[in-house]
NUTOR-323564 format. One record per residue (C-alpha): residue in one letter; x, y, z; residue number from 1. Coordinates in steps of 0.1 Angstrom, whole numbers, plus 5000, padded with zeros to 4 digits. Example, Ala and Ser with C-alpha at 12.3 -4.5 7.8 and 13.67 -1.06 7.14 Angstrom:
% NUTOR-323564
+-----+------+-------+------+-----+
| res | east | north |   up |   n |
+-----+------+-------+------+-----+
|   A | 5123 |  4955 | 5078 |   1 |
|   S | 5137 |  4989 | 5071 |   2 |
+-----+------+-------+------+-----+
% end
This chain:
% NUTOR-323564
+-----+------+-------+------+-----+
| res | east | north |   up |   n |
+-----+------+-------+------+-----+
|   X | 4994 |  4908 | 5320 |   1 |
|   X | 5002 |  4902 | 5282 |   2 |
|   X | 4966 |  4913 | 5275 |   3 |
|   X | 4973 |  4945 | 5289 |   4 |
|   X | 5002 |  4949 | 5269 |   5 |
|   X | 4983 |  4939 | 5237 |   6 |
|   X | 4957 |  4961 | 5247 |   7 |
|   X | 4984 |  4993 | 5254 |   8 |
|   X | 5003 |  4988 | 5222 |   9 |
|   X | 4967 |  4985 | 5202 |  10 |
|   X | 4958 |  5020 | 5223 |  11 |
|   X | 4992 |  5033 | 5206 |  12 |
|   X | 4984 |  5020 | 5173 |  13 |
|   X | 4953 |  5043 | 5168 |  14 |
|   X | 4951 |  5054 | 5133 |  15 |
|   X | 4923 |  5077 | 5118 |  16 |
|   X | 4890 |  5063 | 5105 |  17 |
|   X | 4894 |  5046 | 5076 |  18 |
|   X | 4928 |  5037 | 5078 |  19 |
|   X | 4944 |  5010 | 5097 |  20 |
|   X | 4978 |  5001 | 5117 |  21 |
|   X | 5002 |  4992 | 5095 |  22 |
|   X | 5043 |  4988 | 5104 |  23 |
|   X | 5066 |  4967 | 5084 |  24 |
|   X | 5058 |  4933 | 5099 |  25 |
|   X | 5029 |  4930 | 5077 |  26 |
|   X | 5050 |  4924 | 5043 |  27 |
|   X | 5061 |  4891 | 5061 |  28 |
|   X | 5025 |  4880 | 5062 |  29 |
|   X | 5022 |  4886 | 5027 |  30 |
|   X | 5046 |  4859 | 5023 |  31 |
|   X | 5025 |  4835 | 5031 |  32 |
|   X | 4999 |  4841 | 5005 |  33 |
|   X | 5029 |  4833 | 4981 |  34 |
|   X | 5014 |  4803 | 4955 |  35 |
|   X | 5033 |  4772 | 4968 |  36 |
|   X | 5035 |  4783 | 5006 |  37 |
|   X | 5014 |  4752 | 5015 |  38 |
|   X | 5051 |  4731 | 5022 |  39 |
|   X | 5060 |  4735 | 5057 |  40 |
|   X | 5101 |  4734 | 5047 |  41 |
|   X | 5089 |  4761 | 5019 |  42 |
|   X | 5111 |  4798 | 5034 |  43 |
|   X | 5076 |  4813 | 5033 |  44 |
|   X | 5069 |  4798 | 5063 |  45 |
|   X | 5098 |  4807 | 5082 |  46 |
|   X | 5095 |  4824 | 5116 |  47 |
|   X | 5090 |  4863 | 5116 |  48 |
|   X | 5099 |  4885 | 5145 |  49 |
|   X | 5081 |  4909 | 5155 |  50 |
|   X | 5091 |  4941 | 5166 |  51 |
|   X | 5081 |  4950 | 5207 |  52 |
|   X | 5074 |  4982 | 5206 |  53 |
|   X | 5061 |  4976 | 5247 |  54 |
|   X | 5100 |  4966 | 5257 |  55 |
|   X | 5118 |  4990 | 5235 |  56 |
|   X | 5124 |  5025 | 5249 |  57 |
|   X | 5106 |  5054 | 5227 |  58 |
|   X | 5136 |  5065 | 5210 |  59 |
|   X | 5138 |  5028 | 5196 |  60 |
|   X | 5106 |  5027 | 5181 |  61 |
|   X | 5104 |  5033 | 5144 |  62 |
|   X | 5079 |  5062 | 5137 |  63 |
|   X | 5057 |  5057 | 5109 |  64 |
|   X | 5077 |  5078 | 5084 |  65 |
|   X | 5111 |  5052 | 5090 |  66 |
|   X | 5090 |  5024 | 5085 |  67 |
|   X | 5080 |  5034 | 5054 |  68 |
|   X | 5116 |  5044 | 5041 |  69 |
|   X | 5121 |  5006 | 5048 |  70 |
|   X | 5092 |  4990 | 5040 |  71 |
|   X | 5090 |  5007 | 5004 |  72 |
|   X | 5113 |  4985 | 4983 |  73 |
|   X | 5093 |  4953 | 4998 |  74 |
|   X | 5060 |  4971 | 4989 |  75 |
|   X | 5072 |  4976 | 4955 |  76 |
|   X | 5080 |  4940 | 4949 |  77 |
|   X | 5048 |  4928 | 4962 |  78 |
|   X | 5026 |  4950 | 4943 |  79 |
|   X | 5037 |  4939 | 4913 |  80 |
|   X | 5024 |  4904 | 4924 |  81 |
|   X | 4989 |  4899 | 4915 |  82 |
|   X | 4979 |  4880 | 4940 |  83 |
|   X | 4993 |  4905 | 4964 |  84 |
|   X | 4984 |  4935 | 4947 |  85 |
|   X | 4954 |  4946 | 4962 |  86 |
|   X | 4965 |  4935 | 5000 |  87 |
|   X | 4999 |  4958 | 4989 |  88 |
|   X | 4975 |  4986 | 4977 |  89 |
|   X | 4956 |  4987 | 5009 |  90 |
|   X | 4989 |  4992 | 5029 |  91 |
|   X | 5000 |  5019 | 5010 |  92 |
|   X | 4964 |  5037 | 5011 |  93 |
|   X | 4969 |  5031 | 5050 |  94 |
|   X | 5000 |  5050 | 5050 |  95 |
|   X | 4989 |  5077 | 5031 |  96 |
|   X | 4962 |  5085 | 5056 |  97 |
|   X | 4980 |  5080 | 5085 |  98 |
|   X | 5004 |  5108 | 5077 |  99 |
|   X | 5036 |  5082 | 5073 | 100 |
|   X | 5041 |  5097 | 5036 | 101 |
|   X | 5059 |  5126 | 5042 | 102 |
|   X | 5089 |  5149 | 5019 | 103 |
|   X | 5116 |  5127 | 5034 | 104 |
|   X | 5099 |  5094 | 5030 | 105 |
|   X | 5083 |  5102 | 4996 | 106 |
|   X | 5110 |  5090 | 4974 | 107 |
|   X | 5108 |  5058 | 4983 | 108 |
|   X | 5074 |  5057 | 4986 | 109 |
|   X | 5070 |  5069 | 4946 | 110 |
|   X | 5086 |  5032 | 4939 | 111 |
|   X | 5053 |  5019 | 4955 | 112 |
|   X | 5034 |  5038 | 4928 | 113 |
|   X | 5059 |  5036 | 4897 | 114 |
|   X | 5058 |  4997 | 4906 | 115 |
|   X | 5020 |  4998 | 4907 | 116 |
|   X | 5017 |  5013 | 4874 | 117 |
|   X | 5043 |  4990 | 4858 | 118 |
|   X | 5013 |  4971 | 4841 | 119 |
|   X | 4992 |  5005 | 4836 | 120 |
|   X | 4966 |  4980 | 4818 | 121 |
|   X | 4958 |  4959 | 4850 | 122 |
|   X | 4935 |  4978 | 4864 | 123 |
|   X | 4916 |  4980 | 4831 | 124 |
|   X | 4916 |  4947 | 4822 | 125 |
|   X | 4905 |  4932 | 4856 | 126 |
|   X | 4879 |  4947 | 4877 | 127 |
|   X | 4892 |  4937 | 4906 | 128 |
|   X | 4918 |  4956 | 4905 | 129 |
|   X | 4900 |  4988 | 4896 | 130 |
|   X | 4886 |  5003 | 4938 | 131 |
|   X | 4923 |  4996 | 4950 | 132 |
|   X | 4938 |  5013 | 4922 | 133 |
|   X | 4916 |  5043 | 4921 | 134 |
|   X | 4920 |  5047 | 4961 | 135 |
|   X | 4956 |  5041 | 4962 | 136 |
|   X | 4960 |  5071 | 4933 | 137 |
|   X | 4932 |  5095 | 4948 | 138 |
|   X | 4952 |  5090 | 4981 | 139 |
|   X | 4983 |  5101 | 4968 | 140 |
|   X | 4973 |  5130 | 4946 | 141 |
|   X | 4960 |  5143 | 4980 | 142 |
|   X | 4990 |  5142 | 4997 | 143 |
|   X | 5010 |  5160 | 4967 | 144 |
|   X | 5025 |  5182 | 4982 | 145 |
|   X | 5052 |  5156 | 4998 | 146 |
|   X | 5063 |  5149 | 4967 | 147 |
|   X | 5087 |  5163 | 4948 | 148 |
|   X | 5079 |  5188 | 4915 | 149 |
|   X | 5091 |  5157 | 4891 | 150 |
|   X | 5068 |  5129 | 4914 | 151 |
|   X | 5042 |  5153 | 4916 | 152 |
|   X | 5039 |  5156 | 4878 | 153 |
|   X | 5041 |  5123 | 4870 | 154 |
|   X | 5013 |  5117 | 4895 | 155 |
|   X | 4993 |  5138 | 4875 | 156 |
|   X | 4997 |  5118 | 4843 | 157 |
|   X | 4987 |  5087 | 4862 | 158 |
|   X | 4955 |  5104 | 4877 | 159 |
|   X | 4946 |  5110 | 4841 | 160 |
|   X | 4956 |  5079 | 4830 | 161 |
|   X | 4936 |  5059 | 4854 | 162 |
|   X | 4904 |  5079 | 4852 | 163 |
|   X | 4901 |  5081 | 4814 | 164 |
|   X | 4911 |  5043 | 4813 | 165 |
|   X | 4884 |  5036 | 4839 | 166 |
|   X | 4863 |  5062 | 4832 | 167 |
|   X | 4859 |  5049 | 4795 | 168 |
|   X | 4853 |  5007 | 4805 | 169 |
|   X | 4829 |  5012 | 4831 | 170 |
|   X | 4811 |  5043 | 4809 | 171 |
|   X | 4774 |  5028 | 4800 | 172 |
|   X | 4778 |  5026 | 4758 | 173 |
|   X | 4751 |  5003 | 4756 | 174 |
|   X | 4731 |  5034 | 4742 | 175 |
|   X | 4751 |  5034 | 4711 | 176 |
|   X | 4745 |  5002 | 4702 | 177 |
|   X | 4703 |  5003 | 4703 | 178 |
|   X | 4685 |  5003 | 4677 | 179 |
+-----+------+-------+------+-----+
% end
């Protein structure tokens, strides 16, 4: 019986290819990860409850959009983590694709971005940093058009930020330097 109901609320979950579920929950799991989360009485490791979308009636049930009004200010936070940057990065691609970033929800989304782009060097500087920033930013200059005029332009000075940055370090100079 609570396979079935696993199995029903995965069948709701369904996402595109390429993306994956995401809901609010997840940010608590990024808790753990926190350096110093090994101590059991540490408040990482406190309890986390999860929302049941199988006993709540439809109107209940935060669509995607609500979820990422009030998951965005914890996104923010955690991207600005290292060690949580690229798990935070995935998320917000996820939501991109799914559809969840739409005009309403966009503002709040932007403080993903704006915190992403606090340390506009980190992507440059560590290459692992360099696929999640590039998909997270492709994904939102495609969905544009839910952003507003002033996000949208600042968008555009990130794209070209983050392609000439990365553009330039992974470029093959070694030409120049032959003899």
């Amino acid at each position: 019986e609570k396979r079935a109901a696993v199995e029903a609320q995965a069948a709701q979950t369904r996402v595109p290819s390429g993306a994956q579920a995401w809901n609010a929950n997840d940010l608590d799991d990024l808790v753990d990860e926190a350096p110093g989360a090994e101590d059991a009485g540490h408040p990482a490791k406190r309890q986390r409850q999860v929302f049941d979308k199988a006993d709540a009636p439809a109107s209940a049930r935060p669509t995607a959009e609500e979820e990422v009004i009030t998951g965005a200010a914890r996104l923010a936070e955690h991207i600005r983590a290292p060690h949580k940057c690229i798990k935070v990065a995935a998320m917000a691609y996820s939501l991109l694709e799914q559809g969840a970033v739409t005009a309403r929800s966009s503002g709040p989304f932007f403080l993903v971005l704006d915190a992403a782009m606090d340390e506009p060097m980190r992507p440059v500087m560590e290459p692992k940093f360099r696929v999640c920033y590039r998909k997270l930013f492709e994904g939102a200059c495609r969905q544009r058009q839910a952003f507003s005029a002033e996000h949208q332009a600042r968008l555009e000075v990130w794209e070209w930020q983050l392609a000439t940055a990365l553009g330039l370090i992974e470029a093959d100079d070694s030409y120049a330097f032959q003899r």
